[in-house]
C-alpha positions in Angstrom: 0.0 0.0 0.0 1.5 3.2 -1.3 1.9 6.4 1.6 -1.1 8.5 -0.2 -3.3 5.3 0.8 -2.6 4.9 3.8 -2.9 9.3 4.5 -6.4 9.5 3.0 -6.7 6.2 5.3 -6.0 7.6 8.5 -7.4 10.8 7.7 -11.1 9.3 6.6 -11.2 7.0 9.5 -10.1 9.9 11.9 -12.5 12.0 10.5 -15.2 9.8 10.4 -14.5 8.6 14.1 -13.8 12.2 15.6 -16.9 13.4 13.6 -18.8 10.7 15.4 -17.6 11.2 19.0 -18.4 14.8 18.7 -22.0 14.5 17.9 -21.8 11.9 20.7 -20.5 14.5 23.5 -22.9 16.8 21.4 -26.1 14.0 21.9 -24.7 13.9 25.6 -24.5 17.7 26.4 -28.4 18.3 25.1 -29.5 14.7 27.3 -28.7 16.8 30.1 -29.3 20.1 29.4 -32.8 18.4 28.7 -33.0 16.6 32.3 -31.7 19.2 33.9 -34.7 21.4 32.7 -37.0 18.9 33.0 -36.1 18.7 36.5 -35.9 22.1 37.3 -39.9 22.4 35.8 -41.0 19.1 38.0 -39.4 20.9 41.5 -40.9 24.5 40.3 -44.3 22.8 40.1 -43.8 20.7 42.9 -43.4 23.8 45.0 -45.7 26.1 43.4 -48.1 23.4 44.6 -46.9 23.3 47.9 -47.0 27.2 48.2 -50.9 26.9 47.0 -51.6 24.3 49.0 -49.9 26.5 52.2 -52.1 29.1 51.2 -55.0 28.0 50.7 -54.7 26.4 54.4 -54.2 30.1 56.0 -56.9 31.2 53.7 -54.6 33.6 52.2 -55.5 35.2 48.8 -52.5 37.4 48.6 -50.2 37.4 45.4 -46.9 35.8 45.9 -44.0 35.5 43.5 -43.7 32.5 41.5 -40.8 30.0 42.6 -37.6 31.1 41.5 -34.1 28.8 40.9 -31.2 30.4 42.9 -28.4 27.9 42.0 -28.9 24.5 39.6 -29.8 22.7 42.9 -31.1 25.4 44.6 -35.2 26.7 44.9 -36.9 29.3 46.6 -40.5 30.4 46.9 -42.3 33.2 49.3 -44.5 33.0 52.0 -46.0 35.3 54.1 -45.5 34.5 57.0 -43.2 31.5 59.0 -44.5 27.8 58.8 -43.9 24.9 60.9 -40.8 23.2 59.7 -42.5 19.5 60.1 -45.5 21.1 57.7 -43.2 22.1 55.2 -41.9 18.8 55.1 -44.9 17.1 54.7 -46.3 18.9 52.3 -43.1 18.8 50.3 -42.8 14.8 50.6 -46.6 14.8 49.5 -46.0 16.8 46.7 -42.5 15.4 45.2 -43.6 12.1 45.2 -46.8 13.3 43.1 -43.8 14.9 40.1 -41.9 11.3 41.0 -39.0 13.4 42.3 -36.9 10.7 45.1 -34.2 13.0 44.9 -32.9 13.6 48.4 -33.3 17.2 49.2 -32.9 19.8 52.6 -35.1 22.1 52.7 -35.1 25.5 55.4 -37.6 28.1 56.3 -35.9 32.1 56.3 -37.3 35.0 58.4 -35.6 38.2 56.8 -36.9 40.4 59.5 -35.7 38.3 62.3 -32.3 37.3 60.5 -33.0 33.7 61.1 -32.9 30.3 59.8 -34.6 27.3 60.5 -33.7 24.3 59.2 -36.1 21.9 58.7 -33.6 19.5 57.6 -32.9 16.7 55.1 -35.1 13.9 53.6 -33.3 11.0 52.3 -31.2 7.8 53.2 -28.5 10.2 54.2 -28.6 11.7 57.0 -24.5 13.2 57.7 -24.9 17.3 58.2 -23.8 19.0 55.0 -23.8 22.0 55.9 -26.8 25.1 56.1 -28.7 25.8 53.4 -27.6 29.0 51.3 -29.7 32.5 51.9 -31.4 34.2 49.1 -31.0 37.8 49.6 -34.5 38.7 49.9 -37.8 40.6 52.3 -40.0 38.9 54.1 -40.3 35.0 54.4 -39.6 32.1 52.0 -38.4 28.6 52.3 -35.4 26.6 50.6 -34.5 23.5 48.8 -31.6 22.5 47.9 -30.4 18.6 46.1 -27.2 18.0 47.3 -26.7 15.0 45.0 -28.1 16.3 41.9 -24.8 16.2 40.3 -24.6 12.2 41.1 -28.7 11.8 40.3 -27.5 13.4 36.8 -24.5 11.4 35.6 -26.7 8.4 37.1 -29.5 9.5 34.4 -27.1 9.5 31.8 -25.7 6.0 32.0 -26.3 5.0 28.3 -25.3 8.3 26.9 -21.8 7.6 29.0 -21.3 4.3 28.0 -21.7 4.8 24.5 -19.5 8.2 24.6 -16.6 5.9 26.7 -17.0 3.3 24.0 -16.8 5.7 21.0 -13.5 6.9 23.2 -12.4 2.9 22.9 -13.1 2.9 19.1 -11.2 5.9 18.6 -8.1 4.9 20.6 -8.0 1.2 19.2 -8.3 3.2 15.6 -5.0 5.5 16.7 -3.1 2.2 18.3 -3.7 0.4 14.8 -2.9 3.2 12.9 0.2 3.3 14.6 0.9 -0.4 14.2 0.3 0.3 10.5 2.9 2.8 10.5 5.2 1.0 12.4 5.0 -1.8 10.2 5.1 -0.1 6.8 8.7 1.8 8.1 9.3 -1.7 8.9 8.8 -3.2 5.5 10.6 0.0 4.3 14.2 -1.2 6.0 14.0 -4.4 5.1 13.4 -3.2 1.4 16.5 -1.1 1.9 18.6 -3.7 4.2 17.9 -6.7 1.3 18.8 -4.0 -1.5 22.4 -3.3 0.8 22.8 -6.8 1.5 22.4 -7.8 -2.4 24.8 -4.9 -3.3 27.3 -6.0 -0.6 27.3 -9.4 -1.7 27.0 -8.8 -5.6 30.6 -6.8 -5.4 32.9 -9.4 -3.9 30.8 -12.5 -5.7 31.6 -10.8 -9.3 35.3 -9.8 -7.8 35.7 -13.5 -7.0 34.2 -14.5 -10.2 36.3 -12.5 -12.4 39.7 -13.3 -10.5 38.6 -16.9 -10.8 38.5 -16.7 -14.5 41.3 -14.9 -14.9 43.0 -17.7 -13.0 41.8 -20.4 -15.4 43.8 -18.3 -18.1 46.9 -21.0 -19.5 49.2 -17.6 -19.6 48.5 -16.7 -15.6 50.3 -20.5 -14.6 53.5 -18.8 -16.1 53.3 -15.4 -14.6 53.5 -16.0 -10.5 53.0 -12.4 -9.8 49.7 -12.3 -11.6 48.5 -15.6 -9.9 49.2 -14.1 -6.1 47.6 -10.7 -7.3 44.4 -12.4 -8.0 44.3 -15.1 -5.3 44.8 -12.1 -2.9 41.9 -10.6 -4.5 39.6 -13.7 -4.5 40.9 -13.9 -0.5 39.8 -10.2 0.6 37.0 -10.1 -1.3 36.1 -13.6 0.1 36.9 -12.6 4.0 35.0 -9.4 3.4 31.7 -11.4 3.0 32.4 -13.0 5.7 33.0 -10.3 7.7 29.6 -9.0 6.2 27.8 -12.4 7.2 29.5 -12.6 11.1 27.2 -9.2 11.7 24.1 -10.5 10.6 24.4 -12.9 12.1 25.7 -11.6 15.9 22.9 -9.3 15.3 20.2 -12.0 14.6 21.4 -14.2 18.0 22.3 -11.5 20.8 18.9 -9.7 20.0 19.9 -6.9 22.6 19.8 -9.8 25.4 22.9 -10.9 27.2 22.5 -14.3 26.0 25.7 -15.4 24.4 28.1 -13.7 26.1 31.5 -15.2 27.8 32.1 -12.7 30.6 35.7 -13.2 31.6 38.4 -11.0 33.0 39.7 -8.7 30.4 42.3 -5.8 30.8 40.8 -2.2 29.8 44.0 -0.8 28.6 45.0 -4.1 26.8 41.9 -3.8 25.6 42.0 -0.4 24.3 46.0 -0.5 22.8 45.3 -4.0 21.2 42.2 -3.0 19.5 43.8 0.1 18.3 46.8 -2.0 17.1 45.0 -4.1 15.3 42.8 -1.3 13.0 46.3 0.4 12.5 46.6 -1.0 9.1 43.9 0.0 8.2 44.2 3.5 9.3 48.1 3.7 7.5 46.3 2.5 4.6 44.1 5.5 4.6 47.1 8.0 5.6 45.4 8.5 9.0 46.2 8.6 12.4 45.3 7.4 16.0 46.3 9.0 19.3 45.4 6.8 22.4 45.2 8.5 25.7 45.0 6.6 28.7 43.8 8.7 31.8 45.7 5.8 34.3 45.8 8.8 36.9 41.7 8.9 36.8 41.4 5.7 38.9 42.8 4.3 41.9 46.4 3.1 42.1 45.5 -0.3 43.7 43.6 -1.4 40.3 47.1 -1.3 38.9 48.4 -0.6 35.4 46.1 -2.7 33.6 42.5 -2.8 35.5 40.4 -5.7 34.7 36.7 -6.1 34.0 34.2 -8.9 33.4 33.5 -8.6 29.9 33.1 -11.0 26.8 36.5 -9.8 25.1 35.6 -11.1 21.3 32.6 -8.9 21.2 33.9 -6.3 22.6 37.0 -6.2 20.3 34.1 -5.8 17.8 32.7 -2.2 19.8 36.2 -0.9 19.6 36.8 -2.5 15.7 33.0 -0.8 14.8 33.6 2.2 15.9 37.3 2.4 14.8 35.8 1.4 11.4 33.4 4.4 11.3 35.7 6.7 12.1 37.8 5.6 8.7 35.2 5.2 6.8 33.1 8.8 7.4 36.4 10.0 7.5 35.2 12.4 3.9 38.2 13.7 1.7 40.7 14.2 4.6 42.7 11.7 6.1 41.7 9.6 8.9 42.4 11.4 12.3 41.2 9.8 15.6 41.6 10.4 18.9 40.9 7.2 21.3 40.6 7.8 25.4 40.4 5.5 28.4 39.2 7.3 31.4 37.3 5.9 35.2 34.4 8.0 36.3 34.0 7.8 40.0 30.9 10.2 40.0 27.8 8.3 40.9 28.2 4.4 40.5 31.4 4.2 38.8 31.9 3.3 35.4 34.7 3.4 32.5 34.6 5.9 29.6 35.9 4.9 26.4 35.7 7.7 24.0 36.3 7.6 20.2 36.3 10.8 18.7 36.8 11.4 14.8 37.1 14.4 12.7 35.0 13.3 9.9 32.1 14.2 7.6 29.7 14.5 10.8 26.1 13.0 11.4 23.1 15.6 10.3 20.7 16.5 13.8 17.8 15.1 12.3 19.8 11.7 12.4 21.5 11.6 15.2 18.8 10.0 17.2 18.3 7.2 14.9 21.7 6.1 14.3 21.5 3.3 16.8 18.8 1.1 14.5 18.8 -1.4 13.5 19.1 -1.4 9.5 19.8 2.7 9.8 22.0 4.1 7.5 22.6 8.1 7.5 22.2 8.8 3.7 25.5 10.3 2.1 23.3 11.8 -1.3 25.1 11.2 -4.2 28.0 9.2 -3.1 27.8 5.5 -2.2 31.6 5.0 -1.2 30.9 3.9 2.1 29.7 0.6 2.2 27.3 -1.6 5.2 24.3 -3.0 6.0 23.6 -0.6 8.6 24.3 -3.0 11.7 27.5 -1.8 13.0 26.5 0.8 15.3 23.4 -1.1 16.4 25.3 -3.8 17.6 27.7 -1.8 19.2 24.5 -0.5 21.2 23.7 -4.0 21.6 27.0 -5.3 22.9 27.1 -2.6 25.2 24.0 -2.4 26.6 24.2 -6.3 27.6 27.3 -5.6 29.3 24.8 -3.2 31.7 26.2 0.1 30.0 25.1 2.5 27.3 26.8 4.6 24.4 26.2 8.0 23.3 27.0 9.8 20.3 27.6 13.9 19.9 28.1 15.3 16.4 28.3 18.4 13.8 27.6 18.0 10.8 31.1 18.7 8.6 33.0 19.2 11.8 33.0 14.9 13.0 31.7 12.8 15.6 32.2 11.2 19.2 31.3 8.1 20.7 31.3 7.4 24.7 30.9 4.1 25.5 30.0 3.5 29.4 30.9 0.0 31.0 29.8 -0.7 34.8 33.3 -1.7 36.9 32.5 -5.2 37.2 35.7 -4.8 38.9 38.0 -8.5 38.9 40.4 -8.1 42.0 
């Protein structure tokens, strides 16, 4: 499936979904603005009947003001003059289950030219003290209700319209999670496009290099010229040991996994380690018309570890690290000559650990890169030129390595100006 698929994809579906869940909160939002004024009406007629009713007992004709909503859980209604609390209650319990309100409510009688309150109460299961009633700012008499659990009795109501919004929410994030899974596995398909197409070409060059010395051999005029012969056996060799080289990373990258599994921890010298490793590259580096400057900081760590301090660590792969990263260093080296700078250091801060630092002065790794360049298959494109060669597994294995010795590595660079790698390894100290 092409990108422009999968947008218009992801955009109909979100569109379509998000469209949907907004006229669901929409649906939601006018179910209770609905009960909420259907409730309000059932309490304002409730109580208008209860101030008739009150009136009509004191055989009072006088005009009153109709029942007014203070709050969204609060009612108030005028009476002339002060009524037994009990009353009130009855009538109220008379009248509310008439409108089938079971709300719990508190209701209070207010005498404005006494300043004073009487609370009649609450009616309900509950019966904890919440609290007085709130005053309307008002002459003469008038009683109060008030529905201290309306907010509860509402999202009660509302049940369905909740459950379906929370289940358009579920849709909408299972939606986003496959989308993302779709993504993922499309930039997955994308590397192993690229890492088949870099293993092909990888393996094509030193197969046809092989082929062609191998002919040439069969020649009857190359028997007679031994100079000739060694020239292209040499060839056949490297060419041969650099698909094997190419083969040993896929597959140490196919067993370790990023798991420790595999590895032969045994004692192993740091600055051995380090000098060895460098000694060993040196060819390559002279061959290049580079150069390599070791440091090691032996004054950074304490004098009892002696010259040499050991580690538990699996030495073969990490000869590889040092050999990766040595490797990267010549090979993103640009037009210049090779010029790398190698350090040994101890870190007391914090827990402890060893900082080997390779630092190059070559063509750099672009920002927008530099995160990624620990992937697996990830290759930092070099635009027009293809001189530097790989599958795109050296640096992710030197993460992997690293990390199942328990440390990490960390890579600064400027673009044009080079790069440097800090490996971290935990002091697994061997005394």
């Amino acid at each position: 499936m092409s990108r422009q698929r999968i947008r218009i994809l992801i955009l109909t579906g979100l569109v379509s979904i998000g469209g949907t869940l907004l006229l669901q909160l929409t649906w939601l939002q006018q179910a209770a603005d609905l009960q909420e004024r259907e409730f309000s009406d059932r309490v304002v007629t409730a109580m208008t009947e209860v101030v008739d009713q009150i009136q009509a007992m004191r055989g009072d004709s006088a005009l009153v003001e109709p029942v007014q909503q203070a709050a969204s859980n609060y009612f108030v209604a005028n009476l002339n003059d002060t009524l037994h609390p009990f009353l009130l209650e009855a009538l109220l319990r008379e009248s509310f289950a008439g409108a089938a309100l079971s709300t719990d409510f508190e209701y209070a009688i207010y005498d404005c030219f006494s300043d004073s309150i009487l609370y009649g109460g609450r009616v309900g299961q509950a019966s904890e003290d919440t609290g007085p009633s709130p005053r309307f700012d008002r002459d003469g008499h008038y009683f109060g209700i008030r529905f201290p659990e309306r907010r509860g009795d509402l999202i009660m109501s509302l049940d369905r319209w909740l459950l379906a919004s929370l289940l358009q929410l579920l849709v909408l994030g299972t939606f986003v999670y496959a989308v993302v899974l779709v993504l993922r596995q499309k930039r997955l398909s994308e590397v192993r496009e690229d890492f088949i197409n870099n293993m092909t070409h990888e393996f094509k060059t030193p197969i046809a290099s092989i082929e062609s010395g191998a002919q040439l051999l069969q020649r009857p005029n190359i028997g007679a010229d031994p100079e000739a012969r060694k020239r292209y056996l040499d060839l056949i060799l490297a060419e041969n040991r650099r698909m094997r080289l190419q083969v040993e990373k896929v597959m140490e990258i196919a067993t370790l996994d990023g798991q420790g599994q595999g590895l032969n921890l045994e004692p192993m010298g740091l600055r051995s380690w380090v000098q060895e490793g460098v000694q060993a590259f040196q060819p390559s580096i002279d061959l290049n018309g580079g150069r390599a400057e070791v440091h090691i900081a032996a004054d950074t760590w304490p004098a009892a570890w002696g010259d040499d301090p050991t580690i538990l660590g699996d030495r073969t792969h990490l000869d590889g690290v040092l050999s990766n990263l040595l490797d990267n260093a010549v090979r993103y080296a640009g037009d210049a000559p090779p010029d790398i700078h190698i350090s040994l250091a101890w870190k007391p801060a914090g827990i402890g650990m060893w900082l080997l630092k390779v630092t190059d002065q070559g063509v750099g790794i672009p920002k927008e890169h530099l995160g990624r360049i620990f992937e697996r298959f990830h290759r930092v494109p070099t635009g027009n030129r293809h001189d530097v060669k790989g599958f795109g597994l050296g640096l992710h294995y030197v993460r992997t390595i690293v990390e199942a010795h328990g440390g990490r590595v960390q890579c600064t660079s400027e673009f044009g100006h080079g790069s440097a790698f800090t490996v971290e390894l935990p002091n697994a100290q061997h005394e």
